[in-house]
C-alpha positions as CSV (number, residue, x, y, z in Angstrom):
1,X,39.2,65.6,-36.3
2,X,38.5,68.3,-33.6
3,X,40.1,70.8,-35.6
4,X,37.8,69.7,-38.5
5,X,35.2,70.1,-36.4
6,X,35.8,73.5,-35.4
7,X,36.0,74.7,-39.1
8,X,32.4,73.4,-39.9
9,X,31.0,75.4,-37.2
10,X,32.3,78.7,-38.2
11,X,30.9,78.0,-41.9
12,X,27.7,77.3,-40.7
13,X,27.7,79.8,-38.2
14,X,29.2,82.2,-40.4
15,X,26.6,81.2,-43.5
16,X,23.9,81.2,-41.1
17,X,25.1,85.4,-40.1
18,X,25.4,85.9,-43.8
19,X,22.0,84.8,-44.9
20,X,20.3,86.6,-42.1
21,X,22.3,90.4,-41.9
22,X,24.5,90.9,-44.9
23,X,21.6,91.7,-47.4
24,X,20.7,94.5,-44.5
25,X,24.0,95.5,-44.1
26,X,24.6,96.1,-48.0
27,X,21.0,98.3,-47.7
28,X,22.3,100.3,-45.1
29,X,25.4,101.4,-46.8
30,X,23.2,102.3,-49.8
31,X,23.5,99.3,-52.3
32,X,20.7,98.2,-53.9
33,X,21.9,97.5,-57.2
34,X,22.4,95.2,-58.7
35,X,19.5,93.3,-57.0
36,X,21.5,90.2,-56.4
37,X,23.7,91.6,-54.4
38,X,21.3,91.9,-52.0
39,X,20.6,88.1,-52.6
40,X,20.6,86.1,-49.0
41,X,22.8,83.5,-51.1
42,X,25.3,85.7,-51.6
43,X,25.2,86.2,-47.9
44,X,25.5,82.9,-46.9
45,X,28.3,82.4,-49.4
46,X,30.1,85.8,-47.9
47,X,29.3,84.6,-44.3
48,X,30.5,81.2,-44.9
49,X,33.8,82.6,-46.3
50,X,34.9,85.1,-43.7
51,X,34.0,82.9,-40.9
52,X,35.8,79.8,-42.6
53,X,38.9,82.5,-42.4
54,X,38.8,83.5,-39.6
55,X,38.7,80.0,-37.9
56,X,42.3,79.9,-38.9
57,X,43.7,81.9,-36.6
58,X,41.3,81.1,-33.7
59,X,40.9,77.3,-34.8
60,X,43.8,76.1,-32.4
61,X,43.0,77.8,-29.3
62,X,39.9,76.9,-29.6
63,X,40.7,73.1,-30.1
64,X,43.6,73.5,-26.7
65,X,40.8,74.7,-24.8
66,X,38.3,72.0,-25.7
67,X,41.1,69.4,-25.1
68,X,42.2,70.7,-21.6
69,X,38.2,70.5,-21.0
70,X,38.3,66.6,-21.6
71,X,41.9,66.4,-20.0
72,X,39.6,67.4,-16.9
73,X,36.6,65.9,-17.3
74,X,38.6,62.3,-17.7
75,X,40.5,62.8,-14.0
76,X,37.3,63.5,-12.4
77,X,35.8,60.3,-10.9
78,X,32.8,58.9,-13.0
79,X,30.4,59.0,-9.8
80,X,31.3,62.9,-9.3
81,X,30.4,63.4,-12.5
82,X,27.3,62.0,-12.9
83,X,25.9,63.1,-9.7
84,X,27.3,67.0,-10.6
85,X,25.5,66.5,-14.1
86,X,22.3,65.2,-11.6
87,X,22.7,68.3,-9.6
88,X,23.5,70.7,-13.5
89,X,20.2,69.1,-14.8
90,X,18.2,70.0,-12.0
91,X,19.2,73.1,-11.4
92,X,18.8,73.7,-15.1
93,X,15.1,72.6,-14.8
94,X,14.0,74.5,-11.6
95,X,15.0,77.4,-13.9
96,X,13.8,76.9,-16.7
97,X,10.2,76.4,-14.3
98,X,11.3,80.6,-13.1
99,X,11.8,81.6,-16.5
100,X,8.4,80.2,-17.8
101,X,7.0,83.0,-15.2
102,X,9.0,86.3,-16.1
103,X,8.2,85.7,-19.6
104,X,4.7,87.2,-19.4
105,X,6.9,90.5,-17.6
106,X,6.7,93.4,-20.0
107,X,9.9,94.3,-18.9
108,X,13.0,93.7,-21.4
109,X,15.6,93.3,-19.1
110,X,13.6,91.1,-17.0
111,X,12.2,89.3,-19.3
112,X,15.4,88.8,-21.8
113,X,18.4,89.2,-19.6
114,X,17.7,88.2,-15.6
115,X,15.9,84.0,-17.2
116,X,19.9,83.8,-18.2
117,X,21.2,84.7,-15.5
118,X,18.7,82.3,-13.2
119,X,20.1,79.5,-15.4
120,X,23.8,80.2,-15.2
121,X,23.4,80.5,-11.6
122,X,20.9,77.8,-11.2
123,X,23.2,75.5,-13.1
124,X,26.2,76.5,-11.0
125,X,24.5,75.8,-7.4
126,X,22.9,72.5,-8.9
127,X,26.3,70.9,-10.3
128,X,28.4,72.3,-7.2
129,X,25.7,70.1,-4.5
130,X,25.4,67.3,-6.6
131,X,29.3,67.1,-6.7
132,X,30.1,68.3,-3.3
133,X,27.3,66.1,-1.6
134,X,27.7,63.2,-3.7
135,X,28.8,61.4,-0.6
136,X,25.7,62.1,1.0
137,X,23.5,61.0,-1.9
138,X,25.4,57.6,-1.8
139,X,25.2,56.9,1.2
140,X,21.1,57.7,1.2
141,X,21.1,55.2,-1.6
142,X,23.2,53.0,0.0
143,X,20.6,53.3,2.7
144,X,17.6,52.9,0.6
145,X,18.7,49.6,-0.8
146,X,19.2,48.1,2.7
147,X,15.7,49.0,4.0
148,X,14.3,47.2,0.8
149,X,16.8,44.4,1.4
150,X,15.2,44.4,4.6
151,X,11.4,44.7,3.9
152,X,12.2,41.8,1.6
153,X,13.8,39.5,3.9
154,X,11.7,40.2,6.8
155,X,10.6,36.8,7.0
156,X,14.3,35.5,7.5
157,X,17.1,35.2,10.2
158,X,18.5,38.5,10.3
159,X,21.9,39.0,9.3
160,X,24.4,41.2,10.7
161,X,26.8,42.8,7.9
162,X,30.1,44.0,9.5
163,X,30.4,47.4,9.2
164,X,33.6,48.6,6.6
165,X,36.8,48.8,8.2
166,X,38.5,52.6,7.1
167,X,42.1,52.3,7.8
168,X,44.5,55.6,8.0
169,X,48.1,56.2,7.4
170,X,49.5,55.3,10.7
171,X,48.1,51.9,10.9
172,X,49.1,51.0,7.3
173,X,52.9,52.0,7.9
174,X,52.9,50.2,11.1
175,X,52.5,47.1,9.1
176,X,50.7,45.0,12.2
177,X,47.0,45.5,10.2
178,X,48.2,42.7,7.5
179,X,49.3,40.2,9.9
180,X,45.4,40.8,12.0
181,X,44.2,40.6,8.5
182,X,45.7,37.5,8.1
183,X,44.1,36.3,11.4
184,X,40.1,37.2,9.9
185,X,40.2,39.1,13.3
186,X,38.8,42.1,11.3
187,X,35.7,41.5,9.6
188,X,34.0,43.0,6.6
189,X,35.5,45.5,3.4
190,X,38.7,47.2,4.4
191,X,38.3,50.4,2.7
192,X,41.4,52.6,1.4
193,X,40.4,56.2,0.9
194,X,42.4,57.9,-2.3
195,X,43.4,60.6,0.0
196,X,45.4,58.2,2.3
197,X,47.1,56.5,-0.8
198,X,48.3,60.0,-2.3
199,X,49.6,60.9,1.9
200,X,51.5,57.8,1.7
201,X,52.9,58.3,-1.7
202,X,53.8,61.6,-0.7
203,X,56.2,59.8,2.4
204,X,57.5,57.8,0.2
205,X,58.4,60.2,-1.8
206,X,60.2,62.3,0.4
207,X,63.9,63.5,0.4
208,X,64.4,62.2,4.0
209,X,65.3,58.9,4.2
210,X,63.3,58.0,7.0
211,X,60.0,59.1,6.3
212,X,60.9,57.5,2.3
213,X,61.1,54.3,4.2
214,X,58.1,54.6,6.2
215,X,55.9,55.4,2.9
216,X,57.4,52.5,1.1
217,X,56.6,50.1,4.1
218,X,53.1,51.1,4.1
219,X,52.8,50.7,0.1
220,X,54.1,47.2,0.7
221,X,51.6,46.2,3.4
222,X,48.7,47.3,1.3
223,X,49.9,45.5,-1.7
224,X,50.6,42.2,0.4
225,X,46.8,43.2,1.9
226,X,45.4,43.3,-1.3
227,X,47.0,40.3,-3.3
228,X,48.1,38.0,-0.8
229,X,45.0,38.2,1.9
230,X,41.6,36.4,1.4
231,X,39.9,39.8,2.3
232,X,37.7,42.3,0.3
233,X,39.4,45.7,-0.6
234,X,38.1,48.3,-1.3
235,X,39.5,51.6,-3.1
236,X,37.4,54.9,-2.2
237,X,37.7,57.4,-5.3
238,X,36.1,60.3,-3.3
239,X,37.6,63.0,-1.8
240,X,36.3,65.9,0.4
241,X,37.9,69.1,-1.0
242,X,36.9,71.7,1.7
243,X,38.4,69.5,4.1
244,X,42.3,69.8,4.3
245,X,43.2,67.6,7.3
246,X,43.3,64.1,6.5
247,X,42.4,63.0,9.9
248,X,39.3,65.1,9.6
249,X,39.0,63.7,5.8
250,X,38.5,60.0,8.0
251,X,36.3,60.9,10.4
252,X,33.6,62.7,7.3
253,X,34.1,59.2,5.9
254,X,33.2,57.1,8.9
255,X,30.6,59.3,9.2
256,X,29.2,59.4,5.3
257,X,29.4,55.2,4.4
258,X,28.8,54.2,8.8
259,X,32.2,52.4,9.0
260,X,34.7,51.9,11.5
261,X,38.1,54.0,12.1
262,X,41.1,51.7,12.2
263,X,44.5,53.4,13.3
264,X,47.1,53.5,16.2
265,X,47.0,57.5,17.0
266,X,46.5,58.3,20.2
267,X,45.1,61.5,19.1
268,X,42.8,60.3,16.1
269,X,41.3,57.9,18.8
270,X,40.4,60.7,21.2
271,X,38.7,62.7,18.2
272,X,36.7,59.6,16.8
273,X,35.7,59.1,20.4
274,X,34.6,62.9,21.1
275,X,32.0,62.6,17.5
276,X,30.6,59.6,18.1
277,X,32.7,57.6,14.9
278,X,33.3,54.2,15.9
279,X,37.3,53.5,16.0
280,X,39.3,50.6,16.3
281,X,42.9,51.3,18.1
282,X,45.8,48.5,16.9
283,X,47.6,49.3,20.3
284,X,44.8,48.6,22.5
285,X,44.9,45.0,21.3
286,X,48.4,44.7,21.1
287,X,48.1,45.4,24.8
288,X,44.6,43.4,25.5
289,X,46.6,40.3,24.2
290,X,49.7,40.3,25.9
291,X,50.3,37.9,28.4
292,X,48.4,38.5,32.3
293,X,51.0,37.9,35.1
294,X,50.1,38.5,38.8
295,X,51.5,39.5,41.8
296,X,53.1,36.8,43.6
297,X,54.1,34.5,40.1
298,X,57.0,33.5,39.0
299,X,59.4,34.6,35.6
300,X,62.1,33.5,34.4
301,X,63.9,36.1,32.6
302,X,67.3,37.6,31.2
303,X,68.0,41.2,32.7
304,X,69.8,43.0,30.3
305,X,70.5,46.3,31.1
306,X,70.4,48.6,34.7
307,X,67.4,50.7,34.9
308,X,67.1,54.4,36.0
309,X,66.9,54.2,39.7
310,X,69.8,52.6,41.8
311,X,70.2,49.1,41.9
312,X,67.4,48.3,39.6
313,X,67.8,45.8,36.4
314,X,65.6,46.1,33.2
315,X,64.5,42.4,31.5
316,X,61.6,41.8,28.8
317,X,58.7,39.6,28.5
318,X,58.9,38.0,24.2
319,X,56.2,40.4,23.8
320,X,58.4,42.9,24.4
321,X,56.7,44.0,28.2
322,X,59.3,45.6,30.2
323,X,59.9,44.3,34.0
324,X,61.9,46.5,36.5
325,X,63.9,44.6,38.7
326,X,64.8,45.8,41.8
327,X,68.0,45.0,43.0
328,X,68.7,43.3,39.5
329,X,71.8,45.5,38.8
330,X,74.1,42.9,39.6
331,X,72.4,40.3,37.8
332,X,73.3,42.1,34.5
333,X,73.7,39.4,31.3
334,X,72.3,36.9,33.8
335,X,68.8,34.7,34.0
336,X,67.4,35.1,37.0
337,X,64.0,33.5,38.8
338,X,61.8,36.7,39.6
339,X,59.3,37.3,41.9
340,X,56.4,39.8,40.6
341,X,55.2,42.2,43.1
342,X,53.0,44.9,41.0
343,X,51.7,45.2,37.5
344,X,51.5,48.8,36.0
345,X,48.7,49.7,33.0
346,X,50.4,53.0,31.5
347,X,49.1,54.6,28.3
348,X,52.5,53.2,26.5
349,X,51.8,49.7,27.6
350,X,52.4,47.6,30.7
351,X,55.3,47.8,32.6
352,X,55.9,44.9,35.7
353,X,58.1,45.4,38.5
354,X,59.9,42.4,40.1
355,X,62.5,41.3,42.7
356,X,64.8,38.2,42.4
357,X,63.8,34.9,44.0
358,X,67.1,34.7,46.0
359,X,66.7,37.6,47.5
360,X,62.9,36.6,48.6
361,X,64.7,33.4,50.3
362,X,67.6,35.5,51.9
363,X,64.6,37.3,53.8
């Protein structure tokens, strides 16, 4: 049908040539007679023919390169598209507004040559910031819409609406997000950029075994996070090409839709924290909720291997808290009554250093 297509615009533009310049053409080279030789039918007719020819052998690349256009067009998310033909039409407008002024311009090359130029350029800068800001735009929308929520409901309770809940690679493949989920610990949309999903395809479809592992855990936790939760998720098509660091990608998020970082880097944390992006760190609760011993109370507990300094003997709390005991080397495979004497808050967690019971009586 394209093809088709193709052919009917060479004949019209090719009968459309022929009525206006061959019947000059043929005067030029002298031909007057007969007269209707100089007939704009015949023109058209002549036009239509060559042209219709011709569209043979430049039909088909013609029709590829239309077709690699739509191939394009189709990939591109519908809201970058609409807000880059936005930016196209208003560019487009503001120049046809300059042109309207240069055409008084005696000037040929002003007046003829530089109002094209102004709207291929024009055009350009308008669909390049309507497609590169579109997060921007959305978000002022977004924003617009909430203060007329607001002037609206004035006369009611005001309600809080949880800010969205961004989560990044790391905290997906460590697989702890689903079961908070599960808890409605985390309130509000849990939003998934598209530029984490293609970072964890890419792990999962690497050739080392581990990191292939890691990206398939993380696909599974969003799929049991999306089917098997009763929580809102959310799929964000954008993307923010003259960014290349995904990390970086996370924090122009936060910023853009005023949501809230969720991960388990140490270093992402820091970041968030130096520009002002709210984050939420997985390992900072693991470690707000584990259990508070003191000084002076009692464990039971098994001490399973020696530790690093003489004598010493390492147990765990369930939670996985690890408690040096001094003088525990002999109590190796052994449950033992301990005595706590200090609690220590590192940046891996909390470590708790005991001494045996018995050998608190002996003294």
């Amino acid at each position: 049908m394209l093809k088709k297509i193709v052919h009917l615009f060479f004949i019209i533009t090719g009968g459309t040539a022929g009525y206006l310049y061959v019947p000059d053409i043929f005067r030029l080279l002298g031909i007057t007679e007969p007269g209707w030789l100089t007939s704009p039918y015949l023109g058209t007719v002549l036009g239509a023919i060559i042209l219709f020819l011709l569209s043979y052998w430049v039909a088909d690349y013609i029709v590829n390169f239309l077709k690699w256009i739509e191939d394009g067009l189709i990939k591109v998310p519908v809201g970058d598209l609409f807000f880059g033909s936005i930016g196209l039409i208003i560019g487009l407008v503001i120049a046809y507004l300059i042109n309207i002024t240069l055409q008084d311009i005696k000037i040929q090359v002003i007046s003829q040559v530089l109002p094209l130029f102004i709207m291929i350029l024009l055009g350009y800068f308008g669909f390049q910031v309507g497609f590169r800001r579109r997060e921007e735009f959305v978000a002022l929308l977004n924003r617009k819409e909430r203060e007329k929520k607001r002037g609206t409901q004035e006369a009611e309770a005001p309600v809080a609406v949880p800010k969205a809940k961004i989560l990044d690679t790391s905290v997906i493949i460590d697989g702890r997000i689903a079961d908070i989920c599960q808890t409605n610990f985390l309130e509000g949309t849990i939003v998934i950029p598209q530029f984490v999903l293609g970072e964890l395809q890419h792990i999962a479809d690497s050739s080392d075994a581990l990191k292939r592992n890691r990206g398939r855990r993380g696909l599974d936790v969003l799929n049991r996070i999306q089917k098997e939760l009763p929580i809102k998720v959310e799929i964000y098509e954008g993307d923010f090409e003259e960014i290349p660091e995904v990390d970086s990608k996370l924090i122009k998020l936060a910023k853009v839709i005023g949501g809230i970082v969720v991960t388990n880097d140490f270093n992402l944390n820091k970041v968030c924290d130096l520009q002002g992006v709210a984050v939420l760190n997985i390992n900072d609760l693991a470690n707000a909720v584990k259990p508070v011993v003191l000084p002076g109370e009692e464990l039971l507990v098994q001490v399973i291997k020696d530790g690093k300094e003489q004598n010493q003997g390492i147990a765990y709390l369930d939670d996985g808290t690890m408690i040096v005991v001094e003088e525990g080397r002999h109590y190796i495979g052994k449950s033992i009554e301990v005595l706590i004497t200090s609690v220590l808050q590192t940046s891996a967690g909390r470590m708790i250093f005991a001494k045996p019971k018995l050998l608190e009586k002996a003294l």
